[in-house]
N, C-alpha and C positions, 0 to 999 in steps of 0.2 A: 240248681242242685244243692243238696244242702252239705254244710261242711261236716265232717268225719270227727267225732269227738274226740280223740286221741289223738298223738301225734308220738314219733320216735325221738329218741335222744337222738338217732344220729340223722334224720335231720333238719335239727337245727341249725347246723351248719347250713345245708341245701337254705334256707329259709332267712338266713342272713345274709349270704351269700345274693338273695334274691332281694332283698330291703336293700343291700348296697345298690346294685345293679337298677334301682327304681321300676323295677318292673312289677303289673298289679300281680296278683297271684290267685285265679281262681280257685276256688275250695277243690275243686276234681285236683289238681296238684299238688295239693299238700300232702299226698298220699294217704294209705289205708294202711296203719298201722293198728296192732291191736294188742291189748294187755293179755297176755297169753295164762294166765293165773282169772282171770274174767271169762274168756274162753271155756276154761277148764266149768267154773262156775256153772257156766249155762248150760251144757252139758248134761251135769250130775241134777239139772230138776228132773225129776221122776213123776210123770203122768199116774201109776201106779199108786205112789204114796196120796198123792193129791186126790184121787180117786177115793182113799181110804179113808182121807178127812171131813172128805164133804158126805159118803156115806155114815159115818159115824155121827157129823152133827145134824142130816137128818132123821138118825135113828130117837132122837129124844122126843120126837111126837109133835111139841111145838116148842119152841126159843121165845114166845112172848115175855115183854120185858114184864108183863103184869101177869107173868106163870109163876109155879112154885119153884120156890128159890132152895127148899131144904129136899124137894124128892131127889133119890138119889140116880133115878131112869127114867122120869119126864119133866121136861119144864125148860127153863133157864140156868137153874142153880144147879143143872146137875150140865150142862153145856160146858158154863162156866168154868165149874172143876174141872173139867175132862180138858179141856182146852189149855190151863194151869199148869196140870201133869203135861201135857205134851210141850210144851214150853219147856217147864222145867227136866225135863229129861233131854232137850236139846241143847240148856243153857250147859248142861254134863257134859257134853264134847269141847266146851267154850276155853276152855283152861282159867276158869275164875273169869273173864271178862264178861260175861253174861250172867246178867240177873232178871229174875221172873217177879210180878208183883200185881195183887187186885186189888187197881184204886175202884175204889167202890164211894158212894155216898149218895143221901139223903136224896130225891129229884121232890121238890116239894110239888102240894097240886099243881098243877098244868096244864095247857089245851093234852088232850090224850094221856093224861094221868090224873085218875079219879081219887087219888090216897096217896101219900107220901110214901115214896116208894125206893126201894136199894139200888142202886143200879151200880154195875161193875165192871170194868175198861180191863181187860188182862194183856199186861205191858209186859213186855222181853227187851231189856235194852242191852245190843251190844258197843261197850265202850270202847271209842278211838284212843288210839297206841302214844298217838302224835302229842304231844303236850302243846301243840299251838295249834291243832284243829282237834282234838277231843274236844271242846267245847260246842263245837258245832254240830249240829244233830237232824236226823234226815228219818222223817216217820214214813212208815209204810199199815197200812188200816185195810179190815174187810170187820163187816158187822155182822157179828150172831147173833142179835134176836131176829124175830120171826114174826107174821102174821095172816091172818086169813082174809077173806072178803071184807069183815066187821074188822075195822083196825083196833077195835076195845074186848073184840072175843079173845080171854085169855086161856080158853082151854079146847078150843076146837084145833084139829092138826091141822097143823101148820111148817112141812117137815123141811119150807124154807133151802130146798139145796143149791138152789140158782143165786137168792135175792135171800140169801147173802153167805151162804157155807162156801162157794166155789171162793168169793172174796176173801174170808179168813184161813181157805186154804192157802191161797196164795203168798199171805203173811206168814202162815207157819214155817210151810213149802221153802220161801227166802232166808228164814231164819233158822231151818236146819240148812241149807247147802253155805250159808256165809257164816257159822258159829266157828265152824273152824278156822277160817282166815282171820289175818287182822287187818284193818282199812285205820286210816288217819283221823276221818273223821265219826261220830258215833252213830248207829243206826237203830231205831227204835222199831219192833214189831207189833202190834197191836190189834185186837179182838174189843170193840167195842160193842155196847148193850144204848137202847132206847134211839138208836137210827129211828128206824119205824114211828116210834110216838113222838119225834120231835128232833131228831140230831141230840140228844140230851147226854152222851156219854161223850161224843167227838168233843161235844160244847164245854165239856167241864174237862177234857184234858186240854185243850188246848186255851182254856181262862187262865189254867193253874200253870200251864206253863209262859204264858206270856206275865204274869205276877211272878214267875219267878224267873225271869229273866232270860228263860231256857231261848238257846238261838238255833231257831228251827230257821233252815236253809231251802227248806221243801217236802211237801207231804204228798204220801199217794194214794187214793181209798181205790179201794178195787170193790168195786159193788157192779152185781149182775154181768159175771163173766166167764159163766158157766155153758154156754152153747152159741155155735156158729148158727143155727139155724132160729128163724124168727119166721112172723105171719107172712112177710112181704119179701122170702131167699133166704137163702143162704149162704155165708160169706167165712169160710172157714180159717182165709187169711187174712184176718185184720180184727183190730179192738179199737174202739175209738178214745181219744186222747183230750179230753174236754179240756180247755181254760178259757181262764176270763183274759181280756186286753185289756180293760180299765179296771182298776184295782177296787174292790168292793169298799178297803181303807181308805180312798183317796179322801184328802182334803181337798177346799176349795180351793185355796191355795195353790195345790198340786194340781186340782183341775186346766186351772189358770195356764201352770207351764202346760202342760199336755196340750193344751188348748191349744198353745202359740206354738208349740213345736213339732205336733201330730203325732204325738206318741201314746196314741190309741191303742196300735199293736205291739207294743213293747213291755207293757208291765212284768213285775218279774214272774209272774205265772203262767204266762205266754213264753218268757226264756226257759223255763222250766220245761214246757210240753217241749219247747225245740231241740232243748237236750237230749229230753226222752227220745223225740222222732230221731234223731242223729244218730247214739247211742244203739237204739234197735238196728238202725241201714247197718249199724257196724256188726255188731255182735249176733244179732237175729234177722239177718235177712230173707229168712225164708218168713217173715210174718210185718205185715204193715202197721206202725204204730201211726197211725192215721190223725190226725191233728183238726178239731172241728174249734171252731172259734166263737164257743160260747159257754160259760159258767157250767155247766148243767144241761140234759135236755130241757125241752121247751115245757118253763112253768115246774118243772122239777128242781131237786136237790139232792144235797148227800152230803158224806161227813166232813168233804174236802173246806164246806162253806164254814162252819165256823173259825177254820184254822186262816182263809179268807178275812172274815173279819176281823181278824187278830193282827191283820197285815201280813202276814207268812204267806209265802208262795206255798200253793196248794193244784193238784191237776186230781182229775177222776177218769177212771179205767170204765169201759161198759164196752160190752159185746156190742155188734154192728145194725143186728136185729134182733129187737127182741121180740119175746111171744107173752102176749098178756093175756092168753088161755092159763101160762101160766105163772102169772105172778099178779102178786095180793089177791088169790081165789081160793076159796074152798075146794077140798078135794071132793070130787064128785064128776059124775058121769050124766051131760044131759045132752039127749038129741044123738047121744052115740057117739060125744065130744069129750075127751076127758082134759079134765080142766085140773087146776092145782102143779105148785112148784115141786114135782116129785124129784128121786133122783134117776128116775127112767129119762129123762132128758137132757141129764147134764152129760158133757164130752168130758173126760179127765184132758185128753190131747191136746182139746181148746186151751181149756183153763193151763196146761203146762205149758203150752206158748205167750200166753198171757205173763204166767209164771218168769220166764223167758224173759221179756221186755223189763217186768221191772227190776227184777233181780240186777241184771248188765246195768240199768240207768243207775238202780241204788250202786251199785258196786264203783262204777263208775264217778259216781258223784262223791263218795266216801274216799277215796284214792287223792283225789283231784282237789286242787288247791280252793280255797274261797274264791265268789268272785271279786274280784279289784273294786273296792270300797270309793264312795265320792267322784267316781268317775262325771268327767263335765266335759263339755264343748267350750272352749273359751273364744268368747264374743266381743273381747274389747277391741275388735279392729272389723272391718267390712272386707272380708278377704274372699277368693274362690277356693280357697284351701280351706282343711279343716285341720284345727287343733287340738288335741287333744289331754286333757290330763285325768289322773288319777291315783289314789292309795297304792302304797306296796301291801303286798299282803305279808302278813306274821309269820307263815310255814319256812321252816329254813334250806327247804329242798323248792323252790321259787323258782324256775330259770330264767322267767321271764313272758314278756306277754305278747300277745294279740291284738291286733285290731282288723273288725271285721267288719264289713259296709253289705247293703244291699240296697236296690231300687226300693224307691218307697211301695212299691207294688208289690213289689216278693215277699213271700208267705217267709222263706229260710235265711239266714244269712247265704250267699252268694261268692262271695271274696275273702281273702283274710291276708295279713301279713304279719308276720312275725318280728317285732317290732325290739326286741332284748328286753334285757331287765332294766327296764329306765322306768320313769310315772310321766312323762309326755311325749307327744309323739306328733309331727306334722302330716298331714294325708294332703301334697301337694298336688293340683288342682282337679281334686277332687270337690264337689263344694256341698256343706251344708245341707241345702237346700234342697240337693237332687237325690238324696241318699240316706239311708238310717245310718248311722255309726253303731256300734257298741267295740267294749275291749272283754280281755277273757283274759285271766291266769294260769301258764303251763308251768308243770313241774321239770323236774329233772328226768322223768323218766316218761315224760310224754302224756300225762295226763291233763284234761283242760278243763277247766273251771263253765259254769253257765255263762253267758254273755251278763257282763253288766252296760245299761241303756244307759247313756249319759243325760244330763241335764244342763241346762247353758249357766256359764260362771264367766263373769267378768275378770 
């Protein structure tokens, strides 16, 4: 069973009360508590407006990133704007904490770009309140450009509403219901260009945010998640929740411990989908944020990978089945089949439970302390117990932390105990050996940080 991302202030008593007492504390006990202002959040997504967005950016004919960038009612550049404005008209309810901005630049030749070409990322950053987690920033992504059968046809339609309008709905969707609130830490919204011929817009925000030292804590691309139904059913409750377990940055080095310690399943974009999956049981559980354990489908990709490369925890959103009658196809009618990403197949419904999931996990994740930095296993002795240390985190609303185990075999953490505001902690005889550890950071008002995996320190 997997544990409940939040947790109440009151009880932490109940939960110390139970650390005294040495009793283990399966995750179904720590109760279901919920941030009632998150709640309220999930709520107010509207199928309706989501509907409106993904209609509207099929209306430009086609999103290729090699369309015209100056018509002001086909192409890219007129997507682009339109997409701007509705930003900036959302960033208006923000009370100044929202800003709108098109990093745009140069994509020189490239495999699928024939000519140096503009391409433009339209960012809505809302800034954390907290002066010890504003710093930390939580991107959520859907890509508007577009394509047909020919990935280099830049003017045949391509009205793209599935692959990838339903995705920057979703972006927008979040960033008008959270403009209003304020969260501790900052959350970034984002419409990126050149997915299709390369990841080329994902690639160059997240280059320029790892040179500038920006601390992305987790990203979420929501591509293709625009309908329940696919060639092979349909599955109206559930989106699948991609991540990688070995970390696409790992070093050799870092191969080396994984290697020795079997922490295959742990990377932190494997913690990340488990918050999401957590997160949803709580706040959306009439929809399954479904957890598949692999980068990407098979032999594909998306915008989550370059921010992957950058060493950032990154996960990707995709409907359960999809239909590739309609996606990357020319609109057309053959054999009495019609083919092409129209907007006659997209669900707004879908897409707002989609909407749903990430919204609660972003909200959740922004609320919710860092996780506990330098966390280790300490190994200087040969014991059946496990020890543990790690970082205080900077927030000054901290109550204190977690520690969470499961069978090496279980997909969720399993157990957790509530351990106070200390950096070590002993799990007596409990060992090693038998079991993943990690620890988590709760605040004052019950919010909980993603797992951090420990690493062995002498």
């Amino acid at each position: 069973m997997a544990l409940s991302p939040l947790i109440r202030r009151s009880a932490l008593p109940f939960l110390a009360a139970v650390l005294l007492a040495g009793v283990l504390t399966p995750a179904a006990e720590a109760g279901a508590p919920r941030d009632r202002e998150i709640e309220k959040m999930v709520r107010q997504v509207d199928a309706r407006n989501l509907g409106r967005i993904i209609a509207k950016l099929a209306s430009f004919g086609t999103r290729h990133t090699l369309s015209s960038q100056d018509d002001p009612v086909r192409g890219i550049g007129a997507a682009r704007d339109w997409i701007y404005d509705e930003f900036t008209r959302i960033a208006a309810t923000s009370g100044g904490r929202m800003t709108v901005q098109k990093q745009s630049f140069v994509q020189p030749v490239s495999p699928r770009i024939p000519a140096p070409t503009m391409i433009t990322n339209v960012v809505a950053t809302l800034r954390g309140t907290q002066d010890a987690a504003a710093g930390r920033t939580y991107v959520v992504s859907g890509h508007y450009d577009s394509r047909c059968s020919d990935v280099m046809n830049a003017t045949c339609d391509a009205p793209g509403a599935n692959d990838d309008a339903s995705g920057v709905a979703v972006a927008i969707e979040a960033a008008r219901v959270m403009a209003t609130r304020t969260f501790d830490a900052t959350v970034v919204f984002m419409a990126v260009a050149g997915e299709e011929q390369g990841l080329y817009g994902s690639a160059y925000y997240a280059q320029q945010a790892k040179q500038s030292n920006t601390d992305i804590q987790g990203m979420f691309t929501n591509d293709i998640v625009g309908s329940a139904d696919g060639e092979n059913g349909r599955e109206p409750g559930a989106v699948r929740v991609f991540s990688e377990g070995v970390p696409t940055s790992e070093t050799p080095a870092q191969a080396a411990v994984r290697q020795s310690i079997g922490g295959e399943n742990d990377g932190v974009s494997r913690q990340l989908a488990r918050f999401v999956h957590e997160t949803a049981e709580q706040y959306v559980p009439w929809f399954d944020a479904r957890l598949y354990y692999r980068r990407d489908r098979y032999l594909r990709g998306g915008d989550q990978i370059p921010f992957l490369q950058q060493g950032y925890a990154a996960v990707r959103f995709t409907e359960v089945h999809e239909n590739y009658l309609h996606q990357h196809q020319d609109v057309r009618v053959e054999d009495g089949v019609q083919y092409g990403d129209l907007l006659r197949f997209v669900e707004p419904d879908y897409v707002a439970r989609v909407a749903q999931v990430n919204l609660a996990a972003l909200a959740a994740l922004a609320r919710a302390p860092r996780s506990p930095g330098r966390a280790a296993i300490v190994t200087s002795r040969l014991t059946n117990d496990t020890d543990l240390r790690w970082e205080a985190g900077p927030e000054p609303d901290v109550a204190g932390y977690e520690v969470v185990w499961r069978a090496t075999t279980e997909p969720l953490w399993t157990h957790s105990r509530f351990v106070g505001n200390v950096t070590s902690y002993r799990v007596e005889g409990l060992s090693k050996d038998n079991f993943q550890f990690g620890v988590r950071a709760v605040d004052e008002q019950g919010h909980r940080s993603p797992v951090s995996h420990p690493t062995p320190a002498s």
